[in-house]
C-alpha positions as a Markdown table, in Angstrom:
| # | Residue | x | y | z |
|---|---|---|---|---|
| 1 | Unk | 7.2 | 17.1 | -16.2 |
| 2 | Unk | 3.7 | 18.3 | -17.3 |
| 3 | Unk | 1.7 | 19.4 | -14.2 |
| 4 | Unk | -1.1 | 16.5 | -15.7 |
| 5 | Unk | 1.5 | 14.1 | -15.0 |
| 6 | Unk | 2.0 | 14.9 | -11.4 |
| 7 | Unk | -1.5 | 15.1 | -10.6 |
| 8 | Unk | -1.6 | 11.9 | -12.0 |
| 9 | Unk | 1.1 | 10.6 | -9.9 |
| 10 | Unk | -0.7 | 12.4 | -6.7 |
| 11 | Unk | -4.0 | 10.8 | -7.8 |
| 12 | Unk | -1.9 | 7.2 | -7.9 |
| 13 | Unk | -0.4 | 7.9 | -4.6 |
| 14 | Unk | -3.5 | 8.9 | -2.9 |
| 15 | Unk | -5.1 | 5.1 | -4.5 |
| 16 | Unk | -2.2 | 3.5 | -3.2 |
| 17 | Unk | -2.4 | 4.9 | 0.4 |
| 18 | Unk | -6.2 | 3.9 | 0.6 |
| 19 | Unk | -5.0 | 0.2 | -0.4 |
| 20 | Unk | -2.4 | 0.4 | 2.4 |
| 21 | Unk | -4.3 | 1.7 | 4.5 |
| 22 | Unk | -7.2 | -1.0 | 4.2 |
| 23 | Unk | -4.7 | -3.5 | 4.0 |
| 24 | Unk | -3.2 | -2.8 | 7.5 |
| 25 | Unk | -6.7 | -2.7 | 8.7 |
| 26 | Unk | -7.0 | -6.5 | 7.4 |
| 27 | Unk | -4.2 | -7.5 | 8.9 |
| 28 | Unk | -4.9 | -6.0 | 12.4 |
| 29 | Unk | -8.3 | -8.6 | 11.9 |
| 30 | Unk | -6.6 | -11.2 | 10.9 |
| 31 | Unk | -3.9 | -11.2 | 13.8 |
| 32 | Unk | -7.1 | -11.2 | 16.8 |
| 33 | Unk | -8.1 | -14.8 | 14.6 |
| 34 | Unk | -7.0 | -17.8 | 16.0 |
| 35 | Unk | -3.5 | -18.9 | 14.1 |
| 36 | Unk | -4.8 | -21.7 | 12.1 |
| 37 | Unk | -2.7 | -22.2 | 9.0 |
| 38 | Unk | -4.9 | -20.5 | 7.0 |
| 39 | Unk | -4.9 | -17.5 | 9.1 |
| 40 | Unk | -1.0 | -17.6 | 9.0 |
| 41 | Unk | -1.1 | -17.8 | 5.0 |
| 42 | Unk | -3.5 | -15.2 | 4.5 |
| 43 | Unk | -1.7 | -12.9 | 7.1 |
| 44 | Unk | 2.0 | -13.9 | 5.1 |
| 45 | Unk | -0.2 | -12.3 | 2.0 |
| 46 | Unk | -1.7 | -9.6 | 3.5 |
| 47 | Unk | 2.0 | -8.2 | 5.0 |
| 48 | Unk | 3.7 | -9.1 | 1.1 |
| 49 | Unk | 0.6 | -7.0 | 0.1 |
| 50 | Unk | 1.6 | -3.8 | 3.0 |
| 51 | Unk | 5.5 | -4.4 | 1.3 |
| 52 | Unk | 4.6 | -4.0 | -2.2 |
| 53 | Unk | 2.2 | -1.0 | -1.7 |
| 54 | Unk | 4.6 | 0.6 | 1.0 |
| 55 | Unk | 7.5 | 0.4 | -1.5 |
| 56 | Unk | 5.1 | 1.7 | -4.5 |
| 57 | Unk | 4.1 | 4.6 | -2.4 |
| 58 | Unk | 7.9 | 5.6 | -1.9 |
| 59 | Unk | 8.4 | 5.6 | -5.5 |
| 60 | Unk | 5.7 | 7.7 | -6.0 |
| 61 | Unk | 6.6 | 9.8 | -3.4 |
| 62 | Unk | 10.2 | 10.3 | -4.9 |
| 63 | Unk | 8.8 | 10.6 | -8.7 |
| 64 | Unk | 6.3 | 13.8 | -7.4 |
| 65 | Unk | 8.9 | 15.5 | -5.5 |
| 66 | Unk | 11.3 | 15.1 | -8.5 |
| 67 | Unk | 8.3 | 16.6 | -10.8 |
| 68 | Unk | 8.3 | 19.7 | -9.0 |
């Protein structure tokens, strides 16, 4: 794999952890609201938001270290 690809990928992963990381901040705001069933939906979204990005940073954890 072309080193451009890689940086790409580290570029990607270094995105994805800034979305994690502001979505766990979210959620931590959400959870001191009182649990109204809006707050429980929008927490529900926030956590299938964590999942997804969580699961895209492993991939792209797995696809640099194969680059190198």
């Amino acid at each position: 794999m072309c080193s451009m690809d890689r940086q790409a990928l580290i570029a990607r992963k270094h995105e994805v952890r800034r979305r994690l990381e502001r979505a766990q901040r979210e959620l931590e705001q959400l959870q001191t609201l009182p649990p109204t069933w809006r707050t429980r939906r929008r927490i529900g979204g926030v956590q299938q938001a964590i999942d997804r990005l969580m699961a895209e940073e492993h991939t792209l954890r797995l696809a640099i270290d194969r680059s190198s």
